[in-house]
N, C-alpha and C positions, 0 to 999 in steps of 0.2 A: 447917609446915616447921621444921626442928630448928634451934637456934642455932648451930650446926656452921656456917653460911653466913654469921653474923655476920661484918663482917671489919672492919677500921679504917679502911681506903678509904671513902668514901662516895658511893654509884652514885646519879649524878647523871641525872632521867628528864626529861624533857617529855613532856606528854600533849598532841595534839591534838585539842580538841575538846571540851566539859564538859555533855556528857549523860550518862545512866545506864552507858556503855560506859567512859568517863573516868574516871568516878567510882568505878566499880568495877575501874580496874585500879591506880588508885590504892590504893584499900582492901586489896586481893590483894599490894599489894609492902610496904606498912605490915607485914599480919596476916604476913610470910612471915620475919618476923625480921632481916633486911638493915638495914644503914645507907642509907637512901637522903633523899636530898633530890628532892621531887616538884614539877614547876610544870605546870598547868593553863593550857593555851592557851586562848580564846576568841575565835572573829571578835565576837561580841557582849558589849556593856558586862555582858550578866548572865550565870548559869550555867542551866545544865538542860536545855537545846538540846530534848529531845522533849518532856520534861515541860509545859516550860511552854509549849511550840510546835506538837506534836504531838499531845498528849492532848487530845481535844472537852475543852472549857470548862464544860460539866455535869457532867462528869465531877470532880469536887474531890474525892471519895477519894482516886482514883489519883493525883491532885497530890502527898498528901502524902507520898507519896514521895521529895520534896525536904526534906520533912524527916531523913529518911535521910542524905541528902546532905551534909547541911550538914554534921552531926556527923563527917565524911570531911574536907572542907572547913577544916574547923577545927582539924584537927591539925598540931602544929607543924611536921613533916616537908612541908605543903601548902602549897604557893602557887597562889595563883589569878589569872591576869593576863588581863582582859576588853578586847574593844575591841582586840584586837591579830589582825589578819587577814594568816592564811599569804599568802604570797605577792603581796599589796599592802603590808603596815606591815613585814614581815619575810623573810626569803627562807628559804628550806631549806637553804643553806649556812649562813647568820647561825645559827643553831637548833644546827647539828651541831658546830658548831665551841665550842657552849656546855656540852654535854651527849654523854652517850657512850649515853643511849637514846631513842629515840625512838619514842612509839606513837601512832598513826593511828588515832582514834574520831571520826570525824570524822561520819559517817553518810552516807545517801543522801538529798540534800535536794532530789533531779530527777526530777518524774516522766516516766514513760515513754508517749510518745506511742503514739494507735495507727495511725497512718501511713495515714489515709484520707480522702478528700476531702471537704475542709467544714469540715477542725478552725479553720483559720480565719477562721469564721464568731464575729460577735459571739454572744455566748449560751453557744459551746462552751470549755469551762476544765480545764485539768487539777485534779485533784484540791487539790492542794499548792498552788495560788493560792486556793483557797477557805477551805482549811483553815490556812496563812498569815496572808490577811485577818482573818477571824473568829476566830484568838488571838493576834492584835494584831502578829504578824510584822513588823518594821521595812520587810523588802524586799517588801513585799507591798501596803502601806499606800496605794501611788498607782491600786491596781487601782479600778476600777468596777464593779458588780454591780446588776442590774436582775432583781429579783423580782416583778416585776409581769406574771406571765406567769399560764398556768391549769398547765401543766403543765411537771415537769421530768422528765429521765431523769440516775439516775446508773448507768455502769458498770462492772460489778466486782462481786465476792460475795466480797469480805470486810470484816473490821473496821472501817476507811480507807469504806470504803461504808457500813454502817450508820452512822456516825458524821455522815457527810452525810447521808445520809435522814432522819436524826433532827432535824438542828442547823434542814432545811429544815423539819420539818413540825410541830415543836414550835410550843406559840404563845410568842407576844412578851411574855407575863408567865412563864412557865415562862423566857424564856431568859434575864431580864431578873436570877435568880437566880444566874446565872454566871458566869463571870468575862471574858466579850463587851466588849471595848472599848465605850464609848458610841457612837462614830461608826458603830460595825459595827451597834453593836441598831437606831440608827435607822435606816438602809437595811432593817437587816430588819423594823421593824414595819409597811414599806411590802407586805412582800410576800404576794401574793393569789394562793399556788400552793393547790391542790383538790388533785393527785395527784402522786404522787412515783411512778416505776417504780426499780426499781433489777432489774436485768440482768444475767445471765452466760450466756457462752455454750454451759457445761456443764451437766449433770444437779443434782438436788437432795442427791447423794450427794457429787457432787466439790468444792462450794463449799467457802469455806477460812471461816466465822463461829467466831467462839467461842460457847458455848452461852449462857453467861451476857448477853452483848450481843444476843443474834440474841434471846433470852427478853424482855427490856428493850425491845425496840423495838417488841413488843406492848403494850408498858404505857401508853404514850403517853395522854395527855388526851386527848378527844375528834379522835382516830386511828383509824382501821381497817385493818389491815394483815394481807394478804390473797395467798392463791397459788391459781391455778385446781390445781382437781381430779387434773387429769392431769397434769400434770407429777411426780405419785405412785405413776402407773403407769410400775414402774422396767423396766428390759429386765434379763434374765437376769443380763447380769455385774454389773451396779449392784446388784441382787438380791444376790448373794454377797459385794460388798463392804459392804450395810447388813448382812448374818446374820454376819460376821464378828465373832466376842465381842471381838478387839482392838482395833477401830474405834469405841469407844467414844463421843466424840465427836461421831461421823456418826451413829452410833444416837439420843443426843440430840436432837441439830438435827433428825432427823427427825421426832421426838416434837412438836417444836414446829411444824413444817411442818403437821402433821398439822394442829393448831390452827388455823395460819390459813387453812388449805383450809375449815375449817369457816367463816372469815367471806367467802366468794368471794360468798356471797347478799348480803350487804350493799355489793358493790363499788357501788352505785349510789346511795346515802346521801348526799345532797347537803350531811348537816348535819355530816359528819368528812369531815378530808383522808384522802384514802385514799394509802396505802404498798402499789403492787403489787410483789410476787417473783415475775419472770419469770425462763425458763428457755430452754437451748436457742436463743439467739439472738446468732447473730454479727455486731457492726457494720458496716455494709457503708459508707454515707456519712451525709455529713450536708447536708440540702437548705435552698436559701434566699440570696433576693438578694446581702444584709450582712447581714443578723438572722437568727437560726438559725430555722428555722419546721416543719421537721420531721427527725426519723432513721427511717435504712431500716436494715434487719438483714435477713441468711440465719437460715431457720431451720437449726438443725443438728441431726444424731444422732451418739450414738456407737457407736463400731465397735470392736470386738477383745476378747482378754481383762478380768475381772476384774484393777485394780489398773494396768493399762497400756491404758486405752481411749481411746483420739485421736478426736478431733472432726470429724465431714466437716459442711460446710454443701451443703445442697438449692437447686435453684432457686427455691424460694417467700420473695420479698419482703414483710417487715412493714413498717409505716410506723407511727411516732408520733408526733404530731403534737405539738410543744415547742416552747419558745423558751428553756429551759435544758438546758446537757448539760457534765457532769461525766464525766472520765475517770478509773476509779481502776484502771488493770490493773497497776501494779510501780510500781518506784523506783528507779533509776540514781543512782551515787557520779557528784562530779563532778572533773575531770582537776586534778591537781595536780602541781607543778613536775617534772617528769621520773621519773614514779617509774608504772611498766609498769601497766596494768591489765588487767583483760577482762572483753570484751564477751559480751553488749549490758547486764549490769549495772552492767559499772564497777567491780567491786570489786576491791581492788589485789593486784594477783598476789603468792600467800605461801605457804608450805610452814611447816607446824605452827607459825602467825602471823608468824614470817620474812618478810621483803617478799623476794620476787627480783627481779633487775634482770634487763635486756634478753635478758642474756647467760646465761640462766638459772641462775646462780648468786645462792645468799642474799646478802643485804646485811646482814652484821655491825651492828646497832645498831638497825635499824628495824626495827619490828612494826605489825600490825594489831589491830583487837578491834572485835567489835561488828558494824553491818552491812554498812559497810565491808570486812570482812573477809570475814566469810560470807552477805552477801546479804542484803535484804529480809523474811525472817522471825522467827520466834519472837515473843514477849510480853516487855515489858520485862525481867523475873524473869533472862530466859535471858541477857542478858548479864552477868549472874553469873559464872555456869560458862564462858562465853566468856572472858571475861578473866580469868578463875584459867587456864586455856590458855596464856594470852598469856604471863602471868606466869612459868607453868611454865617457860617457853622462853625467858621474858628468864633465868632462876635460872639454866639450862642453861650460858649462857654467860658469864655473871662472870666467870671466871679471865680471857677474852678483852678483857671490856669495861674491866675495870678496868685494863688497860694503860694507856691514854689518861687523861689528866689533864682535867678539863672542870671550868670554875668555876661553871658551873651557873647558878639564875636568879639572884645579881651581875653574871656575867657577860651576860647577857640584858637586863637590867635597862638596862647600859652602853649597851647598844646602840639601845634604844628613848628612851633620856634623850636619844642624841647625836641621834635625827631626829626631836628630838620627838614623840614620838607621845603623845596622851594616853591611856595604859591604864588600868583600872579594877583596883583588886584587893576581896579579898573581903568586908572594911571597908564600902568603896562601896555593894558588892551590898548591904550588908543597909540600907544607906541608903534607897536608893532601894527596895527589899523592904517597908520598914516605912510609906513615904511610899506607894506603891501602895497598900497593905495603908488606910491611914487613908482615901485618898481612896475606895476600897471601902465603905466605911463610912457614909461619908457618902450613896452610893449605895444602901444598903443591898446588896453584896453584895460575892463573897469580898475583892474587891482592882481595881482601877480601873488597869489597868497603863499604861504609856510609853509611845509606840506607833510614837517615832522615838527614834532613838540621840541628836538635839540635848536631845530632852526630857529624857533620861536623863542624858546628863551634866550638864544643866544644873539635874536636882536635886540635884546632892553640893554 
């Protein structure tokens, strides 16, 4: 962006929300030349919301990603106010009345049910309580988990899926290198699962893996991870979607499917957990007293074009017989103070990141970014280019915004001092950042994190 948009005004933002979406649209109104002064909202005393909550715990490459962050974090134009929750510590008038922008990165931290009898069965969990639990999620900490079963099923073929199949069938000294709360590794060195299925109810073309994970999940220590034969004999239009040269991706994954079709002989190896890929199977219920004890599925096929093929389910019931079951089908934003959304994701209704209100008209000042805005996909990377979007379109309207006079985070500040709230800023973070990081150490591994918000604030 040219200095031409420089002005003497200074565009006063709040971001809500301080993951990768936040962080980058912070970065985007720095790099675009503007005066602005930026404040970083947080419901939690820390920052990184996916990073450090979302990303599997073995995963420590992709963590440091946060190092990125910080250097965002640290600029003078940034502030970062943790431990302060929209709509319980602060309201959305309080917010608007301090600042003339406001953007919504808030994410989708609900998952999506699959509305069939059973889910409330002990045993069956949505994805985001497990995933939660096991990277130390504050709101997730009073959950229970009982892996003393022989068999579990997770549902889903993606990412969010491999991630639990793995975190499940990994052993307890592999996991003991990552950054697993202690409370969580010991429940899991209890547990005595043999097989993991993981499930969709599509073909082996339409699954959503990335290649590099869906490769990785072969690599497992004493694992064997495995897809029958047939599910490779594709039907015509699946056919023209793998010979497709742009489908790249799908060609991949197939490459690797291929591979574990070749260990379907070993599915009976008593001495590795086995990871079966199943195919073609719709969740029908889930069976059992109070303890989950088994799931039935429709088998299905698909029907119609290459590219646009919809799934019918058959009469023929599978059963498998489990006492664990994970749902990983999507992720739902969740309702915030009066501000339109839609269904059934939940993301807040916006026109080229604009938020619209009821009345279908834009709302002057508020924006979105991230998956909030556009939904449950893409790879961290992609909310880059999301929030340079955002940005684009707060740029747009400057002349407008800078009408209004806003005191920004002082003014913000006033107001959390006058209901006491106690907020963390970035200071803190690296406090308690550096005190995790030691107590890791001692553990030998990356970082031993908080695992409640008293713990948290009662290290600064």
């Amino acid at each position: 962006m040219t200095t031409s948009l420089k002005t003497k005004n200074q565009l006063k933002v709040a971001i809500i929300g301080s993951g990768p979406s936040g962080f980058y649209v912070a970065d985007s109104i720095i790099n675009s030349g503007i005066s602005a002064e930026i404040t970083i909202l947080e419901k939690l005393p820390c920052p990184y919301g996916l990073i450090r909550y979302g990303v599997a715990p073995d995963h420590q490459k992709l963590k440091r990603i946060a190092n990125t962050l910080d250097t965002i974090a640290e600029q003078p134009s940034v502030n970062f106010l943790g431990n302060v929750e929209l709509g319980k510590d602060i309201s959305l008038e309080e917010i608007k009345s301090n600042y003339q922008v406001i953007v919504f990165c808030n994410g989708m931290s609900d998952s999506i049910s699959l509305g069939i009898d059973g889910e409330h069965l002990t045993g069956v969990y949505p994805c985001n309580d497990l995933i939660g639990w096991y990277n130390g999620h504050p709101d997730y900490q009073d959950l229970e988990f009982n892996f003393d079963h022989d068999t579990a099923i997770v549902i889903g073929h993606g990412n969010v899926a491999i991630d639990i199949s793995r975190i499940l069938s990994k052993s307890i000294d592999d996991l003991r290198t990552s950054d697993i709360p202690e409370n969580a590794l010991e429940t899991l060195s209890k547990k005595t699962l043999k097989h993991v299925h993981m499930i969709g109810r599509r073909g082996p073309i339409q699954s959503k893996f990335t290649t590099k994970e869906f490769h990785e999940l072969g690599k497992l220590s004493n694992c064997n991870v495995s897809l029958d034969p047939k599910y490779l004999n594709l039907n015509a239009a699946s056919q023209l979607e793998l010979d497709d040269i742009s489908n790249t991706i799908v060609h991949k994954n197939y490459k690797v499917m291929q591979s574990y079709a070749e260990n379907f002989s070993a599915i009976n190896d008593n001495n590795k957990t086995q990871i079966s890929i199943d195919f073609m199977m719709n969740p029908k219920y889930f069976a059992g007293k109070k303890q989950l004890s088994s799931a039935f599925f429709e088998e299905t096929y698909l029907e119609g074009a290459a590219f646009n093929q919809t799934c019918k389910t058959t009469d023929r019931l599978i059963e498998i017989r489990c006492g664990l079951a994970f749902t990983s089908v999507g992720f739902r934003g969740t309702i915030l103070e009066n501000l339109p959304i839609n269904e059934p994701k939940r993301t807040l209704s916006n026109q080229n990141s604009n938020l619209i209100g009821g009345d279908g008209k834009i709302i002057k000042g508020l924006y979105a970014a991230g998956w909030v805005k556009r939904g449950p996909h893409g790879v961290i990377g992609t909310n880059r280019e999301c929030a340079q979007n955002t940005v684009d379109s707060i740029l747009k309207d400057i002349p407008i915004l800078l009408q209004s006079n806003a005191e920004g985070n002082a003014g913000l500040l006033k107001v959390l001092n006058k209901k006491n709230i106690r907020y963390t800023t970035f200071e803190d973070w690296k406090v308690i950042d550096k005190k995790e990081i030691d107590n890791g150490l001692l553990l030998g591994k990356p970082r031993e994190k908080f695992v409640t918000v008293k713990e948290m604030l009662a290290s600064l």
